[in-house]
DSSP file (Angstrom, degrees, kcal/mol; ACC not computed):
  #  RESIDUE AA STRUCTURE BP1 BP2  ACC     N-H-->O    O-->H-N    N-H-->O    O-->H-N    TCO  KAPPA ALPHA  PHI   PSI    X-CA   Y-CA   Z-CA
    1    1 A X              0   0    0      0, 0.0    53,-2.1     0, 0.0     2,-0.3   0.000 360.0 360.0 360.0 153.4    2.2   -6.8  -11.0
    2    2 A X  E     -A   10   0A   0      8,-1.9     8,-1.6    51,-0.1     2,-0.4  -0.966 360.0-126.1-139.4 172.7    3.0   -3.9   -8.4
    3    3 A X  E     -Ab   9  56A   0     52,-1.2    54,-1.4    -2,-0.3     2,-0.3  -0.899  11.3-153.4-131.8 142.5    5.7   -3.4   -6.6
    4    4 A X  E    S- b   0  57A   0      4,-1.9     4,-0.3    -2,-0.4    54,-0.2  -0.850  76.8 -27.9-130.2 110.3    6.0   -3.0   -2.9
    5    5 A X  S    S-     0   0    0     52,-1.4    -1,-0.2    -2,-0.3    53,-0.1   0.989 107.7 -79.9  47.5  67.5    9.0   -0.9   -1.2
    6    6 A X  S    S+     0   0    0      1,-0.2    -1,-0.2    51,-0.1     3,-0.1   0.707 131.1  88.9   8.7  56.2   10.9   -2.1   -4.3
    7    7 A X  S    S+     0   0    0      1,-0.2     2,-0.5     0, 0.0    -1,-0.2   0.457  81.0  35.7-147.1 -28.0   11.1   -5.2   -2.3
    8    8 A X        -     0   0    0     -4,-0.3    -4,-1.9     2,-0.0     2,-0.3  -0.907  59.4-153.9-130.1 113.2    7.9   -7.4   -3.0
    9    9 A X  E     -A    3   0A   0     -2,-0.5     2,-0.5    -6,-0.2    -6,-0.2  -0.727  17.1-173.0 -86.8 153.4    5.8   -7.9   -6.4
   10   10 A X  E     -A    2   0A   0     -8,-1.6    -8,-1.9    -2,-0.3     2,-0.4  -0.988  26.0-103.8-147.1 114.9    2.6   -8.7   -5.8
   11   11 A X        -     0   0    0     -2,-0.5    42,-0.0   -10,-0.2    -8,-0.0  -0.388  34.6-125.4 -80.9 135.3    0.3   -9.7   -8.5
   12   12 A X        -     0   0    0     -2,-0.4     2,-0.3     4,-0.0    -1,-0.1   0.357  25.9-177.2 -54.8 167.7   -2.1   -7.5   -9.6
   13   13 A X        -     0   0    0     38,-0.0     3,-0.4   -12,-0.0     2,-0.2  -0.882  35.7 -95.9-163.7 178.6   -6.4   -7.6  -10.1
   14   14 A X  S    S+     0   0    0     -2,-0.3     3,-0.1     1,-0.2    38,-0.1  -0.427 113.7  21.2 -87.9 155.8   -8.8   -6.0  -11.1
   15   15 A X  S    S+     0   0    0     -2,-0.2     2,-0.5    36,-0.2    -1,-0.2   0.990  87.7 160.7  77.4  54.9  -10.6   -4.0   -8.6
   16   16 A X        -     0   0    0     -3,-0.4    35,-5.1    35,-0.2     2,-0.3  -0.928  18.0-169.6-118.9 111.8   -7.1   -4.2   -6.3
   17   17 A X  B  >  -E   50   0B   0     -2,-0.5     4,-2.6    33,-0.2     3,-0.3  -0.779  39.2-101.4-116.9-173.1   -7.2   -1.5   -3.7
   18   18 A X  H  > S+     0   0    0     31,-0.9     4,-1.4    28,-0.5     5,-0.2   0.912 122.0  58.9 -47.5 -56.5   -4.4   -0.2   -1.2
   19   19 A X  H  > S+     0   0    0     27,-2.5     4,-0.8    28,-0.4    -1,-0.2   0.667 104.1  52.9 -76.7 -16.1   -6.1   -2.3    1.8
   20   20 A X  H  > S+     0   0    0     -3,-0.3     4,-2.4    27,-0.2    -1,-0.2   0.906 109.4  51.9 -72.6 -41.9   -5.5   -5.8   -0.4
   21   21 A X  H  X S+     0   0    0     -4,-2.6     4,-1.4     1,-0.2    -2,-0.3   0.678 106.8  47.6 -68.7 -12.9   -2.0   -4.8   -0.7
   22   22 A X  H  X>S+     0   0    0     -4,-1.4     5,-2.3     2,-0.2     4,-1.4   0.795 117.4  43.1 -94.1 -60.1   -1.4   -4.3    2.8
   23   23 A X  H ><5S+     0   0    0     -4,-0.8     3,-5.0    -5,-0.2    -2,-0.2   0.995 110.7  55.2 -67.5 -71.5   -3.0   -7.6    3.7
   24   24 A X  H 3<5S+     0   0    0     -4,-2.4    -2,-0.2     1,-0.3    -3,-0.2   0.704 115.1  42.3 -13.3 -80.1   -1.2   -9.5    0.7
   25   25 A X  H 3<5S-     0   0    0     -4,-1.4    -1,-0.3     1,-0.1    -2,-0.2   0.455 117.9-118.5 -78.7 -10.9    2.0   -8.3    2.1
   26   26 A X  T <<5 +     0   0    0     -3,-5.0     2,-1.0    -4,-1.4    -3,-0.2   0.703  47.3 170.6  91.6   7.3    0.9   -9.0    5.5
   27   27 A X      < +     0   0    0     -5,-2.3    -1,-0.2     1,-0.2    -5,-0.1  -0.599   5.5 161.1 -75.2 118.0    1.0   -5.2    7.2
   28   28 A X        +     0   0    0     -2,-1.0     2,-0.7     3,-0.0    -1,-0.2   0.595  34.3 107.1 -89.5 -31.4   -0.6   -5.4   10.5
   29   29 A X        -     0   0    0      1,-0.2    33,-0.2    -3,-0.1    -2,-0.0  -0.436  65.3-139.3 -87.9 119.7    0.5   -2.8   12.0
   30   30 A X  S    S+     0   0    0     -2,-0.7     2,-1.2     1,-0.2    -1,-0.2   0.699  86.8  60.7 -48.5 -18.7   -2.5    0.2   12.3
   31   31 A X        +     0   0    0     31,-0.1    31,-5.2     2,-0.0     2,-0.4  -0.542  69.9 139.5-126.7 103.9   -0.6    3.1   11.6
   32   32 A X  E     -C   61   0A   0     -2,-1.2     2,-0.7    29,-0.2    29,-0.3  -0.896  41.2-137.8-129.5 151.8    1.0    3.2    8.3
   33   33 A X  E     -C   60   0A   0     27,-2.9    27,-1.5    -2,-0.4     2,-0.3  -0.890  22.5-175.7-107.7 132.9    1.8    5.6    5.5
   34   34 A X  E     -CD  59  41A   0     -2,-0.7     7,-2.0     7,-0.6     2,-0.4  -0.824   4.1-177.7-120.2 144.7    1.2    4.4    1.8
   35   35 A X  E     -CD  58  40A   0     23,-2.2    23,-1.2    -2,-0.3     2,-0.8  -0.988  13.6-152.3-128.6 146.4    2.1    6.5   -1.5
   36   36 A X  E >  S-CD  57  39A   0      3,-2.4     3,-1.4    -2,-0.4    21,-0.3  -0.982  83.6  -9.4-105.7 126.1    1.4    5.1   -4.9
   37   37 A X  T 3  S-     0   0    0     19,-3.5     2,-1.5    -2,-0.8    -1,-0.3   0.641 133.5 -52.9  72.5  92.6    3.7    6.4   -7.6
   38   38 A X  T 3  S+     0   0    0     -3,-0.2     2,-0.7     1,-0.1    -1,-0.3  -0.287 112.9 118.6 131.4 -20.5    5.2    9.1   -5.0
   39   39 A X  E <   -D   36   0A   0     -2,-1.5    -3,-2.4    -3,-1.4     2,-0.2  -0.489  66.0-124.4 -85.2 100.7    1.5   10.5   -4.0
   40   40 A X  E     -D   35   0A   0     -2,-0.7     2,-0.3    -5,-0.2    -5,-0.2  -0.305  21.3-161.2 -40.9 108.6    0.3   10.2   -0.3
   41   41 A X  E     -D   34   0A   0     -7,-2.0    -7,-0.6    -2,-0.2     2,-0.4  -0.759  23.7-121.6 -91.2 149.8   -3.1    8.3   -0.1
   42   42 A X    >   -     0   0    0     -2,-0.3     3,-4.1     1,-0.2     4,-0.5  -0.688  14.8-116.5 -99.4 155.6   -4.7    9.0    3.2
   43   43 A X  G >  S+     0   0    0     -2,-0.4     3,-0.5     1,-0.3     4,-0.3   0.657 117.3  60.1 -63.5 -19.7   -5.6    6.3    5.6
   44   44 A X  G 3  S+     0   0    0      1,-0.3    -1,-0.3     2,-0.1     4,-0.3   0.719 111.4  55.8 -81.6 -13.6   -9.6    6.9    5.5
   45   45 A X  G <> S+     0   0    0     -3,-4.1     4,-1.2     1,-0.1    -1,-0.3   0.802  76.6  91.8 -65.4 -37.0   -8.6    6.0    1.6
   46   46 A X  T <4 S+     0   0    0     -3,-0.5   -27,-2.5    -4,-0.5   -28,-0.5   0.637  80.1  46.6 -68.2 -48.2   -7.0    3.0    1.9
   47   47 A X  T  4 S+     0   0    0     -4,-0.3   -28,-0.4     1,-0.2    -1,-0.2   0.996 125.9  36.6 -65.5 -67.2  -10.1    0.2    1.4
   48   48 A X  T  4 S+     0   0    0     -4,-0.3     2,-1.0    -3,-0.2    -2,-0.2   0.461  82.9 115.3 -31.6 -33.9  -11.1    2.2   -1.6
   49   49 A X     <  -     0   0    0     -4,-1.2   -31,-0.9     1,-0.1    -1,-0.1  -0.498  63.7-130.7 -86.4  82.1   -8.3    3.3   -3.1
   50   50 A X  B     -E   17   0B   0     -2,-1.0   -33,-0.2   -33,-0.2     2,-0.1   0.172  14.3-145.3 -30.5 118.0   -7.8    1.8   -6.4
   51   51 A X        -     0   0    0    -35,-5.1     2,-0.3   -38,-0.2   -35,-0.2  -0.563  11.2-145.7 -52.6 144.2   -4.2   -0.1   -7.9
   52   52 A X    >   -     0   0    0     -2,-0.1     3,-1.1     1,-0.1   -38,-0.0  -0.896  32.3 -99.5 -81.0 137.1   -2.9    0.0  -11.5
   53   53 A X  T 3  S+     0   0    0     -2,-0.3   -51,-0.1     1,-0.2    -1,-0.1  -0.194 116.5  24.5 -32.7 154.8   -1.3   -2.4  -12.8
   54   54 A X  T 3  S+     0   0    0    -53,-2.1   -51,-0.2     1,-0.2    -1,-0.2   0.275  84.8 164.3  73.4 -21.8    2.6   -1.7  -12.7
   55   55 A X    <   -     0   0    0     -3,-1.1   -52,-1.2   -53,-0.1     2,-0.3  -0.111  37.4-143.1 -10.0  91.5    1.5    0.5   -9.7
   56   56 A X  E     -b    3   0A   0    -54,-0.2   -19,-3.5   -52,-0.1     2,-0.5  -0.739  30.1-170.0 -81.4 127.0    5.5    1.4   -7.3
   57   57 A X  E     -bC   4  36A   0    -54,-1.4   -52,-1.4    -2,-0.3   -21,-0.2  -0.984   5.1-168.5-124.1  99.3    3.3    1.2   -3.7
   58   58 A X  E     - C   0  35A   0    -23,-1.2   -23,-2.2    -2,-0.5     2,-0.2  -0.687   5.5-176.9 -85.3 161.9    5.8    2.6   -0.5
   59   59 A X  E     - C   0  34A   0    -25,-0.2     2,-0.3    -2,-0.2   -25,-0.2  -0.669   8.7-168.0-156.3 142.5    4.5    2.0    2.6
   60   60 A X  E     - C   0  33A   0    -27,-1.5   -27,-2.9    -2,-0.2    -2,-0.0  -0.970  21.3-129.3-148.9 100.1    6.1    3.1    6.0
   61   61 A X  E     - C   0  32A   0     -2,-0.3     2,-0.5   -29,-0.3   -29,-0.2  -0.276  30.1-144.9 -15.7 112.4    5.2    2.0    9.7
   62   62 A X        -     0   0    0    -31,-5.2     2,-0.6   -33,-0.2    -1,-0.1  -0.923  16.3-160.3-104.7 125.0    4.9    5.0   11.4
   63   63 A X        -     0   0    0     -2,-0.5     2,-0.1     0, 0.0   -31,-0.0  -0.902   9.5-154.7-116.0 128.3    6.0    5.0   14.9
   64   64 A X        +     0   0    0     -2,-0.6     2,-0.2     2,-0.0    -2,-0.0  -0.419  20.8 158.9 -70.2 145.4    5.4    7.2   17.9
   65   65 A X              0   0    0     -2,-0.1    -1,-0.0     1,-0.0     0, 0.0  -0.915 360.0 360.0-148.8-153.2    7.8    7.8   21.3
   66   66 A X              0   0    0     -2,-0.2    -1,-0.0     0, 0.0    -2,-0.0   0.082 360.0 360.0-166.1 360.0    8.3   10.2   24.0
């Protein structure tokens, strides 16, 4: 399992990157920031970017204004 914004488990596989959890959980929205275990991955990471099991995954709609 991993946990997402200590609010969703999501069961794990192997070969699980950043850009399945984001789809699993249903984030749409293009501009987001994800950390695994407290460590910023950057967005050109995201499709690649391997899970662990047990893996704590934040990830934070970032929004623009003026």
């Amino acid at each position: 399992m991993v946990r997402v914004n200590d609010r969703w488990d999501i069961p794990w596989h192997k070969g699980m990157t950043v850009g399945d959890v984001l789809a699993a959980c249903n984030f749409t929205h293009h501009y987001v920031a994800v950390s695994i275990n407290g460590e910023l991955v950057p967005p050109a990471q995201h499709a690649a970017q391997p899970i662990a099991d047990g893996d704590q995954i934040q990830v934070i709609h970032i929004i623009g204004g003026g």
